[in-house]
Steps between C-alpha positions, in 0.01 A plus 500: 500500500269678274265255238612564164510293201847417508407387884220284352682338223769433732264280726583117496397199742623501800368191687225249392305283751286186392260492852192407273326250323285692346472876340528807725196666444557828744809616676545829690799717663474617871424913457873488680652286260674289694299183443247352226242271498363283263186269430436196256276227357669269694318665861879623585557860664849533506708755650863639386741749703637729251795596731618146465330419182365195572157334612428503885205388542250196328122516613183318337141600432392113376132543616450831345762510204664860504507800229534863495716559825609815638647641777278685751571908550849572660511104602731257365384248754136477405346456116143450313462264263185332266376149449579325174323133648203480778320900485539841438595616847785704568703437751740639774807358578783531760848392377628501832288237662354347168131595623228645345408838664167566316293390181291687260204393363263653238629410138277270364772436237860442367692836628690683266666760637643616861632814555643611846466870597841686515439730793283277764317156529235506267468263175277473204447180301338448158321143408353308230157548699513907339566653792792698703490486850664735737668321859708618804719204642333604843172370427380232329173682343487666182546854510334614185456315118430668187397359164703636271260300180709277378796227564737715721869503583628815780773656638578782754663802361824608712347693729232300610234708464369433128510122392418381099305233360533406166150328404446238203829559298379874375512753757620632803295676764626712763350485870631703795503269796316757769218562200488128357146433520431867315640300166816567300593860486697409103437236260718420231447275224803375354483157270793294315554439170544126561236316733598414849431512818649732720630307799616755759549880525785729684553862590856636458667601813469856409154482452492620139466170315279201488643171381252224315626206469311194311492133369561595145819629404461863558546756808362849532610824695224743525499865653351471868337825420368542163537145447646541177686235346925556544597182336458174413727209526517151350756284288584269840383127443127378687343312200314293713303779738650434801464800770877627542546771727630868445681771696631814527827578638474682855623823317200462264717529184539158371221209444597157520318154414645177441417282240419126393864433385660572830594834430474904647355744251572860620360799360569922613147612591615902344639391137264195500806319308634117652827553700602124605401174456639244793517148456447354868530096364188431579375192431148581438263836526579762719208550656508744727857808624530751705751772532661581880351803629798617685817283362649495180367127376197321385333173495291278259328162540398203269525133660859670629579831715780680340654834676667799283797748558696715273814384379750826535743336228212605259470843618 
């Protein structure tokens, strides 16, 4: 099935599970789809089977608290994940034998930002402490850091070889990864009407478009080349400057973000015009949603986990 607007509009809830206490602050699909995984303020990793459609699996991070969690390269059995309690380390888990495979230490503050490369085992993290540092899950040492000047948030572009950082709300610089410590090779400013932070970044699958997302009402989609501005999106509901989460669909023509009334705003990333908005009955913020990248559903998170499908009597 091809993702259209009617196919969009015609999304409803499919199954909602109530495994937390607290907000889901990061969830993340398997690259084969067939399971997601999901972390919270209440130190919960929780695992669901998407063939069934139900949770699997319940694990805790108590001592470290757990944030930003994402499957490893071609592995749905091992993920990455970020402190949110004791330090800054990143860490290396198996989800087969709950064990830690390897830690990574350098940030000297809150991370931001983890990105996992596409193509093979290396990962770049942004922090608070104004640096990015690039890893490889088969070492624990550093393999290069750049200081982008500036607050930074990152992500890998598709193919893996050119990652972004958008630095102190106002621009983005391009770096490619074998020529990192040369500087960026583009620089684009780009600045809001409205003040806000921006709180995470995104390539489209295609590699053509670069999502900003922020704590203040508004989204951005920029040209990954010129870095012109293609449009700008708000009139979804985050008074209160929370950090909700944006994405594209895996055929890069739709952006979605959820909202703090528990509902799906959808916009076409060609006309720029809204195409859906989803209510999901959320009972608070949805913080954070991902679309599948192989299987026609998606997922978003507040206190509750609540899975998608299309409803063919709408089509």
């Amino acid at each position: 099935m091809k993702i259209t607007d009617s196919v969009l509009r015609s999304f409803r809830v499919a199954r909602t599970y109530r495994c937390n206490s607290e907000k889901v602050n990061c969830l993340d699909y398997s690259p084969n789809g067939e399971s997601v995984i999901s972390s919270s303020n209440d130190d919960c990793i929780v695992l669901y089977d998407m063939q069934e459609g139900k949770p699997s699996r319940t694990l805790f991070s108590k001592k470290y608290g757990v944030d930003l969690i994402r499957y490893t390269y071609g592995d749905s059995n091992t993920v990455v994940y970020t402190s949110n309690k004791l330090d800054d380390t990143i860490r290396y888990l198996s989800l087969t034998d709950n064990k830690y495979i390897r830690y990574f230490p350098g940030h000297s503050a809150r991370v931001t930002a983890l990105s996992m490369s596409p193509v093979d085992e290396m990962f770049i993290s942004s922090s608070l402490d104004k640096t990015i540092r690039i890893w490889d899950l088969r070492t624990p040492d550093c393999q290069g850091l750049t200081n982008p000047l500036g607050r930074p948030i990152c992500s890998f572009d598709p193919d893996g070889l050119i990652f972004a950082a958008g630095v102190e709300s106002r621009a983005i610089k391009l770096y490619d990864l074998r020529a990192f410590d040369k500087g960026p090779f583009a620089n684009f400013e780009t600045r809001f009407n409205r003040v806000c932070d921006w709180t995470g970044l995104k390539f489209s699958n295609d590699g053509k478009q670069i999502l900003i997302y922020t704590n203040g009402g508004a989204i951005r989609i920029l040209n990954a080349f010129s870095g012109s501005v293609l449009h700008t999106f708000s009139g979804y509901n985050n008074s209160t400057g929370m950090a909700l989460e944006a994405c594209f669909t895996p055929d890069s023509q739709f952006v979605m973000i959820g909202s703090e009334d528990g509902r799906v705003h959808v916009w076409s990333t060609e006309s720029g015009m809204k195409v859906a908005v989803l209510d999901g009955k959320h009972p608070g913020p949805i913080n954070t949603l991902q679309f599948n990248p192989r299987f026609m559903t998606f997922a978003s998170a507040c206190t509750n986990m609540t899975f998608w499908l299309p409803c063919d009597e709408d089509l």
